[in-house]
N, C-alpha and C positions, 0 to 999 in steps of 0.2 A: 541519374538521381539515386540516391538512398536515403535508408534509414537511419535514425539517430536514436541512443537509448535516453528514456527517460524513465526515474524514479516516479509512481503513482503514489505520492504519499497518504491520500485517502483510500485505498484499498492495499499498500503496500504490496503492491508485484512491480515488476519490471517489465517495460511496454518499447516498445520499439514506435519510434512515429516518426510520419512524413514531416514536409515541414510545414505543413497544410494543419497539424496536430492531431490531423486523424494517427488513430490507434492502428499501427497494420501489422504486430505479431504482440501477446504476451506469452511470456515465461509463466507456464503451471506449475501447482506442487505436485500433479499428475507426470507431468513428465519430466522431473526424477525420479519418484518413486515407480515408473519403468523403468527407468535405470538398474533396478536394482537396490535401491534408495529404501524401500518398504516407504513407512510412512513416516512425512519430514514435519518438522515444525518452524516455527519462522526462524532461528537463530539458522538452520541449518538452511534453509532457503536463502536466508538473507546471504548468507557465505556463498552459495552455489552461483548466486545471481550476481554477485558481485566477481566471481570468478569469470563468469560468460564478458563482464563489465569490462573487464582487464585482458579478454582473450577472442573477443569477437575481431571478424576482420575486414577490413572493407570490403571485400566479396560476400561477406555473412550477407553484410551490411543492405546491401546491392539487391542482394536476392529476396533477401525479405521484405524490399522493396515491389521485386517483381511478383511477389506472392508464391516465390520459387524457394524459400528456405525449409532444410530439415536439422531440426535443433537438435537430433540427438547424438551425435556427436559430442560437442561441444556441453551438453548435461551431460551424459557422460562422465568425461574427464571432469567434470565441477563435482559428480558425485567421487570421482575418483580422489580427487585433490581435498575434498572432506576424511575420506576412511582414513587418508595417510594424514592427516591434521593432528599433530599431538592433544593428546588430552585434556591439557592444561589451556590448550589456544580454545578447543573446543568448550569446554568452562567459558575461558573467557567471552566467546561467540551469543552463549548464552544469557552471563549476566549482564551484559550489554544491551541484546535485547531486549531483556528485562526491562530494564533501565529506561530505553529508548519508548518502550510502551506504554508505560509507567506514567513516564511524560507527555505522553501524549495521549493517552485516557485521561489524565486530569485535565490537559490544554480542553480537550471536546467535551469534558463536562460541563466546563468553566461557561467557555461557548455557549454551549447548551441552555444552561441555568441564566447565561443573562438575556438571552434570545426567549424564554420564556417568560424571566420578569420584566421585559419589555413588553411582551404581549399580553398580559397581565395587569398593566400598568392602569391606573385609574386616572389618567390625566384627561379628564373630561373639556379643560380647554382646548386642549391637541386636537380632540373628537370634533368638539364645536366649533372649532377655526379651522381645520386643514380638512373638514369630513371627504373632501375628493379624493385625495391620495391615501386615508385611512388603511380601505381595505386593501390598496397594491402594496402597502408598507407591510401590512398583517398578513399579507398572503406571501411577500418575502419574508420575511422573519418565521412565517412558518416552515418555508423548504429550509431554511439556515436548522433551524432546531431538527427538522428529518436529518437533514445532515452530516448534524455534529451529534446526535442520538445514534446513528449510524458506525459513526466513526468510533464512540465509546465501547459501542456494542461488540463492534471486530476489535479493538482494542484488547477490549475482556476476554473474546473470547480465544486470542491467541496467547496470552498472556496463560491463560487456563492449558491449554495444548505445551506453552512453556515449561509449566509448573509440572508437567508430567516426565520431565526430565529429574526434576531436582530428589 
């Protein structure tokens, strides 16, 4: 058995998981910035993790299955294969993820905003005809709204960690 990598688009790291979808290693921004990395932002994350993407191997794969993986090797070289990344890629690295955040803080406001004007909503028929599944509905639509409240929030605040590049 191994592992298989998958993108966490709600917290944006990169997770290793069974097939079970239990989570069984993620990629920190802690360990690059052991590497020698200092401190990364997500353009340069996103590039590092996407290099492990392209360079893990089915024995990575295997062990981190076995709870027997040591990533730093492999960060490492991803910190490595950043320094030597021309200037202009690394630009680009980063208005992309600009871009990528951009969209996707507005997607989980949007979310956000109609998940509360739902629950806001004065439709006193709904209440008087459906009042049994009322509160399971408003008690979903509220973890939706922590959710995507959530989501904006790390959105913003990588986006801000971004902006300290420019």
């Amino acid at each position: 058995m191994s592992a298989c990598l998958n993108w966490d688009d709600n917290s944006w790291l990169l997770r290793a998981k069974a097939s079970s979808g239990e989570t069984l290693f993620t990629w920190t921004y802690p360990m690059f910035e052991e590497c020698g990395m200092g401190g990364i932002v997500p353009s340069e994350y996103s590039f590092m993790t996407g290099y492990i993407g392209d360079n893990i191997t089915a024995s990575d794969l295997e062990a981190i299955y076995r709870g027997e993986y040591n990533p730093s090797l492999l960060c490492g070289r991803a910190v490595d294969a950043w320094y030597f990344l021309p200037e202009e890629e690394k630009r680009d690295w980063h208005d992309q993820t600009i871009a990528q955040l951009e969209c996707h803080r507005a997607q989980a406001q949007e979310r956000e905003e109609s998940a509360m004007g739902w629950i806001v909503s004065d439709d006193e028929s709904f209440e008087r005809d459906y009042a049994c599944i009322v509160q399971d509905m408003c008690d979903l639509v509220r973890g939706l709204i922590r959710k995507y409240a959530e989501k904006r929030k790390l959105c913003e605040r990588m986006l801000a960690e971004e902006a300290g590049l420019s």
